[in-house]
N, C-alpha and C positions, 0 to 999 in steps of 0.2 A: 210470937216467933219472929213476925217481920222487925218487931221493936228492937230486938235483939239481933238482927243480920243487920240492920241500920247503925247500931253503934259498933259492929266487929269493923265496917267498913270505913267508917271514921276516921274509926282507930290506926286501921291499918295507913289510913292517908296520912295521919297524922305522922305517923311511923316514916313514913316515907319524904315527906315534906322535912321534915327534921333532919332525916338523914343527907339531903341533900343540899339543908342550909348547910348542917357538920361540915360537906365535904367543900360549897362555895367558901365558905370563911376559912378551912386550910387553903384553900388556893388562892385566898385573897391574902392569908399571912404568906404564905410560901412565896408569892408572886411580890408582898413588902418585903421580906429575907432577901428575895437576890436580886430587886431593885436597889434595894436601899443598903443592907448592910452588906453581901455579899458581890456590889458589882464590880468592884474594883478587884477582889482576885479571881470572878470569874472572867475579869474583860483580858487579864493575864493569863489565863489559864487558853484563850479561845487564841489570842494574840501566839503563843506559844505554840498550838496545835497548828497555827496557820505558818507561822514564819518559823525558821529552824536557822543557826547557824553555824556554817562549815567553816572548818579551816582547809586552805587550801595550800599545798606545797609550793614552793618557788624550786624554780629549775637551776641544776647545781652549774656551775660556772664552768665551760669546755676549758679540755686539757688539750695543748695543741702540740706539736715539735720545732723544732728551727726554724723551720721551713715556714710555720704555719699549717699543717698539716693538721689534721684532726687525730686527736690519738683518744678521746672518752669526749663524748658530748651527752647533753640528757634528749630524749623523745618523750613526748605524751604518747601514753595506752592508754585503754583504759581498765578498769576496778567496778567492782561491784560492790555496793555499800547498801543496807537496809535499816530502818528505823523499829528496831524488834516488836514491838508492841503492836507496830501498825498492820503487820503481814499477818492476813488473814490464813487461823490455823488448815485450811481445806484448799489453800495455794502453795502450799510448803513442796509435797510432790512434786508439782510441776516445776517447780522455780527446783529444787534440787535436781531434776532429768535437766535443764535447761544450764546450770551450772557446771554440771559433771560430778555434783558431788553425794556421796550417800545422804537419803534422807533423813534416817537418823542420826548422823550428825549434825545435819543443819536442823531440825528440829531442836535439839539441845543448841545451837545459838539462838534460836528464837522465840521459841516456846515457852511461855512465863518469863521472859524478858523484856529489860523497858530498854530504852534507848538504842545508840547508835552502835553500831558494829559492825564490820568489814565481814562478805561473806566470800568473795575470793579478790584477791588483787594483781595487778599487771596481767590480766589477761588479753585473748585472743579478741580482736575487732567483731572477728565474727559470730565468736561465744556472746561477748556484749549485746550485740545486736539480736540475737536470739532470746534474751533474758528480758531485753526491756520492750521486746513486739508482746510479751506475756501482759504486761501492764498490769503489773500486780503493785496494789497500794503500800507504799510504804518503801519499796523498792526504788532504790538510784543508779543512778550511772556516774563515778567518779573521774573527773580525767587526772592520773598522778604520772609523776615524770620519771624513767627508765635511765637506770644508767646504759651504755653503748661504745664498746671498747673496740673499732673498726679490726682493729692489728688481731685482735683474739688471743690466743694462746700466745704470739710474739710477746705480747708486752702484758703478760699475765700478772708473773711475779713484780714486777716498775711498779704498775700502778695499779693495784690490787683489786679490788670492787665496791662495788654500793650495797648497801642491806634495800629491805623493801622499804624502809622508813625515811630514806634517803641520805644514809649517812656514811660515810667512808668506813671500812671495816679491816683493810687493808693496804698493804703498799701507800702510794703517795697521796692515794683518797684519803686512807686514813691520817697521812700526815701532813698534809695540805686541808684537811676537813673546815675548819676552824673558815678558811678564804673560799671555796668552792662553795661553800654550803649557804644559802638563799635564807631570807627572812619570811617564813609562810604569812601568808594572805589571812582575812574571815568575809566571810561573804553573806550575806544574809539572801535566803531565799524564799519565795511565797509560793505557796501551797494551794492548790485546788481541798474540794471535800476529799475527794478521791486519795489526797497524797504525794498527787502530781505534782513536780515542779513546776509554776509557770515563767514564762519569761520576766526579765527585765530583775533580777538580781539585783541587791547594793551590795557596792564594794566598803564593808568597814575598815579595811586594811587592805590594797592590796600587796600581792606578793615582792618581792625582793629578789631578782636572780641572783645567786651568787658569781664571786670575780671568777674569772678565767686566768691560769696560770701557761705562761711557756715555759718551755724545757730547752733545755742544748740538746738533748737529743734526738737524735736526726732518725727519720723514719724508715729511710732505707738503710741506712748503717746500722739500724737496730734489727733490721730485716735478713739482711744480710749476716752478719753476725749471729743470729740466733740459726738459721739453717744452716750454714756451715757447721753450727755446735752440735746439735741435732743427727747432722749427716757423721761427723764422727764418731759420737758417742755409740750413736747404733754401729758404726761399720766396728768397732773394736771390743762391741757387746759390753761396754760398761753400763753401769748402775743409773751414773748422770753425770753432772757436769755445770763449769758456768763459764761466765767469760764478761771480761769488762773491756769497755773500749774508751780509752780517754786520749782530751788533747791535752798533751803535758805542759803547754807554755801559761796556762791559766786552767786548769783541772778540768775542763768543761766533761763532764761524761757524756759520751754519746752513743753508748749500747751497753745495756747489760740486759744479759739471758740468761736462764737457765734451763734445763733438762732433766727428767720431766719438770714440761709443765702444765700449768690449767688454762682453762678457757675461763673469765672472767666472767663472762657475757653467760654464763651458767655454774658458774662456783659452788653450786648446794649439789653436784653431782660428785665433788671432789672432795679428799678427806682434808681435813683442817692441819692435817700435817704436811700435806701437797701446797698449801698457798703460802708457806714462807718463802721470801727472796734470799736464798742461798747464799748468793754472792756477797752478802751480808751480815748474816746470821750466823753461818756454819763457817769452824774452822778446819784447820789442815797444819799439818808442819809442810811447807813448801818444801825442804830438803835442800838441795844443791842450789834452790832457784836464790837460796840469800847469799850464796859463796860472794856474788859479788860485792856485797857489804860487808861481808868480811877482809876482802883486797882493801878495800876503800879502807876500812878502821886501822891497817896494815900501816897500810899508804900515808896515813892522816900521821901514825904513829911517829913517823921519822924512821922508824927501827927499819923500813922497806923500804928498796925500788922497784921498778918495774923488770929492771936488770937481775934483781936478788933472786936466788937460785935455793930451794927447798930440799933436799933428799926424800922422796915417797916412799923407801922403807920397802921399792917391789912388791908393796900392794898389801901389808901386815904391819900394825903399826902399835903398843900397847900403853895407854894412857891408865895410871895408877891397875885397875882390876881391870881394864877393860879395852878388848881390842878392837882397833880401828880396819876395816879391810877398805880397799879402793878395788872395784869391779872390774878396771883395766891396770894390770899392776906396773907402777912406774917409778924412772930413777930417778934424777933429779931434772924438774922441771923450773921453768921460771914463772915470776907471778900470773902472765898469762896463758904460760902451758897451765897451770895449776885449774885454771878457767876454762878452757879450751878442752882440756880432756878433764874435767869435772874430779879433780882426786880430792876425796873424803882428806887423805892422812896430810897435803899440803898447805888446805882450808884449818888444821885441826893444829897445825903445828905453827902457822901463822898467829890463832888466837890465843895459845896458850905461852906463845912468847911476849905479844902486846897484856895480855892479861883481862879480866872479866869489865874491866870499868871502863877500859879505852872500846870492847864489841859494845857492851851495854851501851854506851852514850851514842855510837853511830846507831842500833838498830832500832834506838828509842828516838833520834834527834830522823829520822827517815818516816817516823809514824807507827811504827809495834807497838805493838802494847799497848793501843788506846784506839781510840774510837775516832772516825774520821771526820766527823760532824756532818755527814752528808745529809741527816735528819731524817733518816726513814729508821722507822719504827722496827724497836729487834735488832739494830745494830748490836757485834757484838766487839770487845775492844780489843780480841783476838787473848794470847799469853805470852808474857816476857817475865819472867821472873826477875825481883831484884838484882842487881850483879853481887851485894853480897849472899846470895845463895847459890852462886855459882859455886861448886868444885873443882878441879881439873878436868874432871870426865865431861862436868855440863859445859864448860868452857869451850872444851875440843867438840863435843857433840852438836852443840847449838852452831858452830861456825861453817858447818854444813848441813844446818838447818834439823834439826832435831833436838828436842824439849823445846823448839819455839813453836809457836800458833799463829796464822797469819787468817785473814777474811782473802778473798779471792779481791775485792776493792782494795783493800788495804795494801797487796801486792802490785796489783797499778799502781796506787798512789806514792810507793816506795821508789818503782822504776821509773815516774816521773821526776824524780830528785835526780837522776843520772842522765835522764834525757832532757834537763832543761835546767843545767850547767849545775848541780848545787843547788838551785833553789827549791824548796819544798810547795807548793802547792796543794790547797784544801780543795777535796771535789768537789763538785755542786754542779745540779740539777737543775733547777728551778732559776729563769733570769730573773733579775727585781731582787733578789734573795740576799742578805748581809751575808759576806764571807771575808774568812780574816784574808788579811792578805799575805804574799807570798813572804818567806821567811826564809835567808838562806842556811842551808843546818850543815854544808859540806863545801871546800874550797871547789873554784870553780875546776883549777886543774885537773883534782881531782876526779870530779864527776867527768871529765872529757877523758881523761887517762882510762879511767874504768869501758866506759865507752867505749874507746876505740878495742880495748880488750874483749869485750862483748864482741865484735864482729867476729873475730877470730875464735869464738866459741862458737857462731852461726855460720862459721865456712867450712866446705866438704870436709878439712882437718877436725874442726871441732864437734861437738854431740848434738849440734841443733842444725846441722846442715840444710835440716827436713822443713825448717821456718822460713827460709828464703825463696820470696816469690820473683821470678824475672824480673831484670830489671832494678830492681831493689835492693839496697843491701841491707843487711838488718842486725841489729846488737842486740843478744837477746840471751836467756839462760834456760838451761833445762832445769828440770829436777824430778828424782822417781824419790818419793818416800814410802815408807810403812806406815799403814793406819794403824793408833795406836787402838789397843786390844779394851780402853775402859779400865783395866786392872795395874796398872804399871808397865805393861809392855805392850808388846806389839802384835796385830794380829795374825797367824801365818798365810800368806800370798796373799795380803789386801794391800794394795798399794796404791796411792794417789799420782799423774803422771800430771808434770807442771810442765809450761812455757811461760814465762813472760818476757818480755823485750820493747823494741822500740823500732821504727821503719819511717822513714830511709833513716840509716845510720849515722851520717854527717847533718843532716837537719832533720832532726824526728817530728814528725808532723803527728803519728799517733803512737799512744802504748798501747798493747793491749797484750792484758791476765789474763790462758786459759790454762782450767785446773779439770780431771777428768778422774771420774773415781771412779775405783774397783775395774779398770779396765782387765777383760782377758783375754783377747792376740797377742799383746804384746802389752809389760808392766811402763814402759821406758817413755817420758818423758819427751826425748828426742824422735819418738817413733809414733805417739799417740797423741799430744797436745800440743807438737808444731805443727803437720798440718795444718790445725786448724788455724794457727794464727797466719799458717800463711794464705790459706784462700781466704782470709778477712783481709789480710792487708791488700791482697793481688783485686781484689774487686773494688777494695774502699777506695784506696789510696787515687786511679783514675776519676771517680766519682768526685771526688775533691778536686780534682782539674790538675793531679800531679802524673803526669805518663811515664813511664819506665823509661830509665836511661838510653836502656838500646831495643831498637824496632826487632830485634832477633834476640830472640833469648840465648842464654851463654852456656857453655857445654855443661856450666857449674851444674846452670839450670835441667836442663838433660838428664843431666846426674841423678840431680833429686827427682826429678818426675820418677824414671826406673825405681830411685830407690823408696819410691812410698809402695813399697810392697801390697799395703792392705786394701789397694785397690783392685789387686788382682793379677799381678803383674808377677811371671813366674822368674824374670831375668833376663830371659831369651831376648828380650829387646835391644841387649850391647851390643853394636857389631862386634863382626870377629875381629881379635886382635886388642880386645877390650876387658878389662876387667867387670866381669857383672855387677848390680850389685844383693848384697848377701844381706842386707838390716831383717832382722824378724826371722832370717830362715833357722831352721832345724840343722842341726851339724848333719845329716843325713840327706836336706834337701843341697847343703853345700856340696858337698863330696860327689853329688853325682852332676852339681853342675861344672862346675871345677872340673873334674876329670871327663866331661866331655870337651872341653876346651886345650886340655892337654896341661892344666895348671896343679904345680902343689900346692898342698895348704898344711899351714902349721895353725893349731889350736890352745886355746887356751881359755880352762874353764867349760863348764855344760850350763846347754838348756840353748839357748837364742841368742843368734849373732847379735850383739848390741854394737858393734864395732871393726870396721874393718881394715886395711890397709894391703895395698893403695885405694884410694876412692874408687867409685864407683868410675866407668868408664876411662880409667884411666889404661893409656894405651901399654903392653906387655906382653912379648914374644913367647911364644909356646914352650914350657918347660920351665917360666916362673912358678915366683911362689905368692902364695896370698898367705895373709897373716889373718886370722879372724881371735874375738875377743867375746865369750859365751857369759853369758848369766841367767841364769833360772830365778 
């Protein structure tokens, strides 16, 4: 028996001696495999686990104004970044409560993932700092650069915003991208076991900032400008609105706004139909506001003077099928009555005697029809139809501004052809920037004849009375059009209310287009978007270092304060002995002001004074008559 427990235990050694050469000689092969054959991709594989490399953003190039002024600059935030594979699955919870975000979501970024990926970005300083006190393996802290639009909502629509990737997406970002936009950096970093970054990085590239661009546009006149837009739009309950501010002698733009608009600096809270620039994009038939390029085409004709005298048909006028009305009906005016009181049938009767080739070449040789090259993105080139597809109707129609399409820019850039002799001027933005140069498309008398006719559309006589800020005198036009309906016609009670013009009148220092839609206090042009361009000019024009002619404002002025009715103002403020004034009222608010005064009134027409006679404060003994001019 002992013979035989002697040899089981041998055995058993031997067993076991063996098994432990077995396992010495795989380790002695295993240990020659990844000396000798495998060291070189596992010295890459360790190299890799240790060093990691990032790319790093470069900061986009600041957008400034005139001035210098900061209008978009970038800041570092920072971003949270992880390396998926490396975050230990029993850390995910916490780093999700630390993030703000559901864990099963961030579990599906990380969970059975290799590599890099963004787990939130441009966050809070102090969200950061709570994520990386966790000190979870694998986990970073990125610092990427923020776009930052000081102005906000002012300069929304201008210069549109930056994605999180840092690329322009709208407005001038996007159209300027290409210069703004920086050359990213890669950085190489070293790594603890843990995952930690340690210090001392190498730079394999570093980054590139991108160039910085200036603007003509000026910060407070875009400031300016856009509250004033804002303050009307609302006081008149329309829809929206824009408005362009340019200097006519070299097109420099130095505001454009719109209404509504967005905040940049938060863009992803607004719908993608909110961030286009209006003022560019979207057209309008201007209406009456092109009559004066209709004088002009007159004027160029030979067939006019200034002296030639129209018959207006007393306010009914019938071109082939279709009739023409004029809202204040009148008998024979002269080419600047025709202007001054805005008659449809004098502007209709003008074009269809020079004929479709002689309007066409002035409203094309002025900028319709085409796109202004001012380089933001969405431009659109407005509509001029051929002149051979004019008819008699479209002939007569378009010469007071219907079947044409104009951009609200585009309308500046027209009324800088009259405010700087003839010569046409291309807008621009951006200094450093190639722009054709100026081109003259209209004799110069002419543009000064049209001009001076302009004032006398902007004086108590004329429909823009409401544009003249103290001080000032201003050449300007109205226009009320119909929106058209989409279908061939027009919509009913949708009406676009135009001003554009020019200030001071003998040396125009600025134009500036305001266009205001769907307004409903009042449809008229003369009562809704003068205003406005008068408190832009009453506030710009000192800013510029130009003061008003006289330290006291003129009765004119008087006039128009009373008469901007939509501030609240029920009349009562004429003295006695004075005609009130009536713009905007109700034939009913008339009649009982009127005959508290002891004054007749003769009418004509329903819905709202748009027109009255004598002006406003003009002085008249108890037992006159006042004359008013109604339109619905």
């Amino acid at each position: 028996m002992s013979g035989s427990k002697e040899i089981y235990v041998r055995r058993r050694l031997e067993v076991i001696v063996g098994l432990i050469s077995i396992g010495f000689l795989i380790l002695v092969i295993r240990a020659v495999d990844l000396q000798w054959y495998q060291a070189d991709k596992l010295q890459q594989r360790a190299e890799k686990q240790r060093q990691r490399q990032f790319a790093v953003a470069a900061p986009r190039g600041a957008i400034k104004d005139a001035r210098g002024r900061m209008l978009a600059e970038s800041i570092e935030v920072p971003s949270i970044s992880a390396i998926a594979d490396e975050v230990p699955s029993d850390r995910v919870g916490d780093l999700a409560k630390a993030i703000g975000m559901d864990s099963a979501r961030l579990k599906r970024k990380l969970v059975g993932q290799h590599g890099f990926t963004w787990l939130a970005r441009q966050v809070d300083p102090a969200k950061a700092k709570r994520v990386m006190a966790l000190q979870i393996p694998g986990v970073r802290q990125e610092m990427e650069w923020r776009r930052y639009h000081p102005l906000g909502p002012e300069t929304g629509h201008l210069l549109g915003f930056v994605g999180v990737d840092g690329h322009g997406l709208e407005g001038l970002e996007y159209s300027l991208d290409h210069r703004l936009s920086g050359r990213q950096g890669r950085e190489l970093v070293i790594r603890d076991a843990r995952g930690h970054a340690l210090p001392g990085g190498v730079w394999l590239q570093k980054p590139r900032p991108g160039k910085a661009a200036q603007l003509y546009v000026d910060a407070t006149i875009q400031s300016l400008a856009y509250a004033a837009l804002v303050e009307g739009v609302k006081r008149q309950g329309a829809k929206g609105g824009s408005i362009v501010v340019m200097r006519p002698r070299d097109g420099a733009v130095l505001a454009m706004a719109n209404w509504p608009s967005y905040n940049p600096n938060n863009f992803g809270k607004f719908k993608p139909s909110e961030w286009r620039n209006r003022a560019v994009t979207d057209m309008l038939e201007p209406g009456s506001a092109l009559k004066p390029f209709t004088i002009a085409a007159a004027l160029e004709s030979g067939h006019w003077r200034t002296s030639s005298r129209v018959f207006c048909e007393k306010g009914r006028f019938r071109v082939a099928d279709y009739v023409i009305h004029d809202d204040h009906p009148e008998g024979w005016l002269n080419l600047t009555g025709i202007l001054a009181k805005s008659s449809n049938i004098g502007a209709a009767k003008l074009a269809t005697d020079i004929g479709p080739k002689a309007m066409y070449r002035m409203f094309s040789a002025v900028g319709l029809g085409r796109k202004t090259g001012i380089g933001l993105s969405g431009e659109s080139p407005g509509m001029l139809l051929p002149s051979n597809r004019w008819g008699p109707v479209e002939t007569a129609t378009i010469a007071f501004g219907q079947g044409v399409a104009v951009t609200p820019l585009q309308l500046a850039t027209a009324f800088c052809v009259l405010a700087n002799g003839g010569m046409r001027v291309h807008p621009k933005l951006v200094k450093g920037a190639s722009v054709r140069p100026p081109k003259r498309v209209m004799p110069e008398y002419i543009a000064d004849t049209v001009r001076r006719m302009l004032e006398k559309a902007a004086s108590p006589d004329g429909t823009g009375a409401l544009a003249v800020p103290a001080g000032y005198p201003v050449a300007g036009k109205t226009g009320t059009a119909q929106k058209p309906d989409g279908h061939g016609g027009y919509a009913k009670g949708q009406f676009t209310a135009v001003f554009a013009g020019m200030v001071p009148a003998d040396h125009p220092r600025l134009v500036i287009a305001v266009t205001v839609d769907r307004p409903q206090k009042s449809i008229y042009g003369g009562v809704v978007a003068a205003p406005i361009f008068r408190n832009v000019a009453s506030a710009v024009l000192p800013y510029l270092g130009l003061p008003p002619e006289d330290s006291q404002p003129s009765p004119a002025w008087h006039a128009l304060q009373v008469a901007d009715h939509v501030s609240g103002s029920d009349g009562s403020a004429a003295p006695a002995g004075t005609v009130p004034t009536l713009f905007g009222k109700s034939l009913r608010e008339v009649r009982n002001m009127l005959a508290s005064r002891g004054y007749q009134l003769h009418v004509h027409g329903s819905g709202w004074v748009a027109k009255q006679s004598p002006s406003p404060l003009s002085k008249m003994p108890e037992g006159g008559a006042v004359e008013v001019w109604l339109d619905d």
